[in-house]
N, C-alpha and C positions, 0 to 999 in steps of 0.2 A: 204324607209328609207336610209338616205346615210352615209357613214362609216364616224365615229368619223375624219377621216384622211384628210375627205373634208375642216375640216375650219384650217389647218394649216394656219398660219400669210402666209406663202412664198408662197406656191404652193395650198392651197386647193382652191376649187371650190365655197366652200358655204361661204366663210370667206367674209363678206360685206367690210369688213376694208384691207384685204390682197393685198399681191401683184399681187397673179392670174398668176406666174410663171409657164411656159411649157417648158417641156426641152424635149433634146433627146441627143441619146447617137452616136456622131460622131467618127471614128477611135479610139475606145476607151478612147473617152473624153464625158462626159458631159455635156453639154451648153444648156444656156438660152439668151432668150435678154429681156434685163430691159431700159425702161428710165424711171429715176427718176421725181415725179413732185414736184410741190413747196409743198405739202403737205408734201414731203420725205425729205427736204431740213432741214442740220442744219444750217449752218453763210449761207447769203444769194446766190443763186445761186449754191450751193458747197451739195452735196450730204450726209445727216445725215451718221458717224459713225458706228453708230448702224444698219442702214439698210446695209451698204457696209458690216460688219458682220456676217448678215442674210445671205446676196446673197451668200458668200463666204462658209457658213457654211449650204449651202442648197444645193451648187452645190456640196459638198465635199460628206458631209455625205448623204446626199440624194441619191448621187449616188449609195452608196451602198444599203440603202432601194431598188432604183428600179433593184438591181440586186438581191431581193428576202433574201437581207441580216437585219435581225433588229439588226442598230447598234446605240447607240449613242457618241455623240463626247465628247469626255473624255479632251479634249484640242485644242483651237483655236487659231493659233497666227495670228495679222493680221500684215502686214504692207504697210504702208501709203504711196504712194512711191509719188503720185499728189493728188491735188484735184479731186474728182469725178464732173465734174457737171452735174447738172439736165437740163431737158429739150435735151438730146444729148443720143442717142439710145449706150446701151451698152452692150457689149457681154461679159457674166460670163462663165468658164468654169473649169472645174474641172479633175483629174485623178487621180488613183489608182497609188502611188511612191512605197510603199513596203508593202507586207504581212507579219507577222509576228505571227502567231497560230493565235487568235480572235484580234488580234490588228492589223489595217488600218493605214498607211500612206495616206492620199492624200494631193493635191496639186490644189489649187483654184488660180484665178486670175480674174483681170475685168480688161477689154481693151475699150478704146475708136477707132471707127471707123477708124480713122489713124494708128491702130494699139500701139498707146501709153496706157502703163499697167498703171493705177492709184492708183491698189492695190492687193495685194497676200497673200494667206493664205496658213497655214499650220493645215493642221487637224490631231489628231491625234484621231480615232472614234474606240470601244470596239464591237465586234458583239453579243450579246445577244442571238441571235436565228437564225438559218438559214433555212427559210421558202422553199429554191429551192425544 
């Protein structure tokens, strides 16, 4: 039987529709790589919104999930800074800015290969339970 946590949209395993997101945790950063496909696409070419959201908001507060924390993100800001496009391998990445008692700062970004940022978030995520 596999844990309800498997069909998350971003990361889980059994989600037929999901992204199938794997990350790991580099110098105290968490990272994944995404390329988006035309299925993920809002105006043509250009990376849906909503999914650049997701990515932002999986690598922030996710992180904290995989350090045994159950938190959720109480606030997402995103901002737009290029177009995303699809079809073009992209590195998400995330880190812990400030603690503050059960309240998370982190700090998310997606970079194209050139090292050009497209977009950055700011999370601000509540811990719920701490599982360590």
């Amino acid at each position: 039987m596999s844990d309800e946590n498997d069909w998350c949209f971003a990361c889980g395993s059994q989600n037929p529709l999901g992204l199938h997101l794997k990350f790991q945790e580099i110098n105290d950063t968490y990272q994944t790589q995404f390329t988006g496909k035309k299925e993920h696409q809002g105006y043509a070419g250009i990376l849906h919104g909503g999914i650049i959201s997701t990515l932002l908001d999986e690598v922030t507060a996710g992180y904290l999930y995989a350090k045994g924390l159950h938190a959720l993100t109480a606030r997402l800001e995103v901002r737009y800074r290029h177009p995303t496009p699809i079809d073009q391998p992209l590195t998400v990445s995330g880190r812990i800015h400030k603690v503050k008692g059960k309240v998370y700062e982190l700090f998310g970004k997606i970079q194209l290969a050139d090292g050009t940022v497209t977009a950055e978030g700011k999370t601000t995520a509540i811990v719920l339970k701490d599982d360590k």
